[in-house]
TORRO-147927 format. One line per 3 residues: number of its first residue (from 1); their letters; for each residue x, y, z of C-alpha. Coordinates in nm, 3 decimals, always signed. Example, Ala and Ser with C-alpha at 12.3 -4.5 7.8 and 13.67 -1.06 7.14 Angstrom:
# TORRO-147927
1	as	+1.230,-0.450,+0.780 ~ +1.367,-0.106,+0.714
//
This chain:
# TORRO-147927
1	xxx	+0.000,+0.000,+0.000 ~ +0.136,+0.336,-0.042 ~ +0.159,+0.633,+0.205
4	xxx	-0.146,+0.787,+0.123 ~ -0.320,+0.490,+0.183 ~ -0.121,+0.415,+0.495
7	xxx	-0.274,+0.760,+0.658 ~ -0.632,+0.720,+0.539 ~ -0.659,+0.447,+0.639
10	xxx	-0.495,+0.540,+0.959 ~ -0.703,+0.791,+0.994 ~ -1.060,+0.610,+0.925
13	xxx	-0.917,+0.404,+1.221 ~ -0.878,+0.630,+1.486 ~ -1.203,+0.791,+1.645
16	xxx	-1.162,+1.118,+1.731 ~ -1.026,+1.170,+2.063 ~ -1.264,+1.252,+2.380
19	xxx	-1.051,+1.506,+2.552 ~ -1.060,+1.746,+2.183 ~ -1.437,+1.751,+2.282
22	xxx	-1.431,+1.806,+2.665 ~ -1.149,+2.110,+2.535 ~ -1.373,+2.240,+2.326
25	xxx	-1.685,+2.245,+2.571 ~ -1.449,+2.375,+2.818 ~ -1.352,+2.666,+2.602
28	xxx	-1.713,+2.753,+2.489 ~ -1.843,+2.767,+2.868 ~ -1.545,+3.044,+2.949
31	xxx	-1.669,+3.249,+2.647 ~ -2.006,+3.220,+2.755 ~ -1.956,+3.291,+3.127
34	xxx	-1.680,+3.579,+2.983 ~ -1.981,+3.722,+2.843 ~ -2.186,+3.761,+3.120
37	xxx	-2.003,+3.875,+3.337 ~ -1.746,+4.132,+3.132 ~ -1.826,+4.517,+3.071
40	xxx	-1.973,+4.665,+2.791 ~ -1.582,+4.867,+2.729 ~ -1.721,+5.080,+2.423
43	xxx	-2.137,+5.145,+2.423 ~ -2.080,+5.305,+2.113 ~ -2.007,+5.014,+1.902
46	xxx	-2.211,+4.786,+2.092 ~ -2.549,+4.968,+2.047 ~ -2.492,+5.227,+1.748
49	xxx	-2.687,+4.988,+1.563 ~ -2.982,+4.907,+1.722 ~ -3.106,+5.315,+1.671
52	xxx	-3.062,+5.269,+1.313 ~ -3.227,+4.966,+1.284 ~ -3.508,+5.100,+1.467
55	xxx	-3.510,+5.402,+1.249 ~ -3.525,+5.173,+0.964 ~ -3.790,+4.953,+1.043
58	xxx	-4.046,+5.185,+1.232 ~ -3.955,+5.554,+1.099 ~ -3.893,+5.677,+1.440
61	xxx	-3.567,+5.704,+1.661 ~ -3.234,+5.816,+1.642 ~ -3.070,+5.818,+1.317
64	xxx	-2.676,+5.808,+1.353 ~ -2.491,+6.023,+1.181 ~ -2.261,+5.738,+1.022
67	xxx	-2.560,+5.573,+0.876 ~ -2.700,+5.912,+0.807 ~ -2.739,+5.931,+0.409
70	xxx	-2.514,+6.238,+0.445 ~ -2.200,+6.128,+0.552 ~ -2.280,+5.727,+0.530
73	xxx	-1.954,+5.617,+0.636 ~ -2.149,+5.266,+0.754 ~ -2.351,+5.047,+0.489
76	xxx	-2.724,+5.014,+0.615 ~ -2.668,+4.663,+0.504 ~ -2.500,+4.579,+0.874
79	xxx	-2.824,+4.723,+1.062 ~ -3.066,+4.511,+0.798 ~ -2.861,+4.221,+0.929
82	xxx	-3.039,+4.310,+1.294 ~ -3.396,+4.403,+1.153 ~ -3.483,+4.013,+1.230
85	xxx	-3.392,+4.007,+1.576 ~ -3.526,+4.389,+1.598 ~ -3.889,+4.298,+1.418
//
């Protein structure tokens, strides 16, 4: 048989390991428990799209000035991307 063969089959053979999957649970719970319990370190980024996206879908609110059609330095296509959660 040749190499290739050698490692795919190799690799067919070997299940993947437990630990990779208590690792990655492990990781996932820090991020989540990270989350709730870190600071909000810039509002600004964090909620400058919400306003827009409430501007967008009900006419009323605050219209940021870098979604404003004005300056537009942000694509409205970001705060569309939050009209599901914001409907």
């Amino acid at each position: 048989p040749s190499r290739r063969d050698l490692c795919l089959a190799a690799a067919a053979a070997a299940p993947m390991d437990e630990s990779f999957g208590r690792i990655l649970a492990s990781l996932l719970l820090v991020r989540w428990a990270a989350a709730l319990v870190s600071n909000i370190t810039d509002c600004d980024e964090t909620y400058n799209f919400w306003e827009p996206t409430h501007y967008a879908l009900f006419g009323s609110g605050w219209q940021t000035w870098e979604y404003s059609p004005t300056h537009a330095l942000r694509s409205a296509l970001y705060i569309f991307d939050h009209a599901a959660f914001g409907w």
